[in-house]
N, C-alpha and C positions, 0 to 999 in steps of 0.2 A: 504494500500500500504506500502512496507516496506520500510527503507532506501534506500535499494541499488535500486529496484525497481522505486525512485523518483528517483534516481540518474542519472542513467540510463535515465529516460525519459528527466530528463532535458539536456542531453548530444545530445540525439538526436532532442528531439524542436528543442535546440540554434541550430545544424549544419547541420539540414536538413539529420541526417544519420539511417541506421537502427542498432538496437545493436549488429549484427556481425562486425560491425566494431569499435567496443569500444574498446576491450583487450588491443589493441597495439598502440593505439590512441595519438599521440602526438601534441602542439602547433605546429602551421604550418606545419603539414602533408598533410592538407584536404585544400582548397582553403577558407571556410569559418569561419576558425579560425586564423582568422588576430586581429589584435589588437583591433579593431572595436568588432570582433566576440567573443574575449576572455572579455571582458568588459559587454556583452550582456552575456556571458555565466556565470559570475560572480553574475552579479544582480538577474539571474535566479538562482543561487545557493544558493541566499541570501534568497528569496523568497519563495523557496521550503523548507529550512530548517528551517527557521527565523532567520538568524542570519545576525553577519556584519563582513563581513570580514574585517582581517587586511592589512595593502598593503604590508607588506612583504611576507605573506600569496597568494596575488592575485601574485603577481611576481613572488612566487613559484610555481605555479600551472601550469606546464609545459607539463603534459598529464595525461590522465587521471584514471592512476595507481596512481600518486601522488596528487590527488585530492582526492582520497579517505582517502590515507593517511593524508595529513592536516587537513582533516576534522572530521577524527576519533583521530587525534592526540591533536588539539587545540582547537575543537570544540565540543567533546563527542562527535559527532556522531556516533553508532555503526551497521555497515557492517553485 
C-alpha cells in the first residue's frame, strides 16, 4: 500500500466517507470531524505512519490538502 493510499484510507475509516470526497475536505465540513473526530483522526494518522505528532502540527491540520502537507513536510512522508 502506498502513502497516499494509507492516507486516504485512514481519512475515510476516521469519517465514515468514501475518497471522492477527500480533495476539498476541510475540519468541520463533514458533521464527523468535530474535535472529538479530529483527535480520533490524528491517532489514526499516528498509527498508520508510526509517528507522533507535534501539537502544533495536530492544530494545523485543518483539511486534508494540508495534512499531506505536514506530513511530507515535518514528517518525510513522501506522496
Amino acid at each position: 500500500m502506498t502513502n497516499l493510499e494509507k492516507y486516504n484510507k485512514t481519512f475515510c475509516d476516521s469519517f465514515e466517507i468514501t475518497e471522492d470526497k477527500l480533495a476539498d475536505l476541510q475540519y468541520q465540513q463533514i458533521e464527523l470531524w468535530d474535535s472529538v473526530g479530529h483527535m480520533t483522526l490524528v491517532a489514526n494518522l499516528e498509527d498508520a505512519f508510526d509517528i507522533m505528532m507535534e501539537t502544533d502540527d495536530i492544530i494545523d491540520l485543518s483539511s486534508y490538502e494540508k495534512g499531506k502537507e505536514i506530513l511530507t513536510k515535518n514528517y518525510g512522508i513522501v506522496f
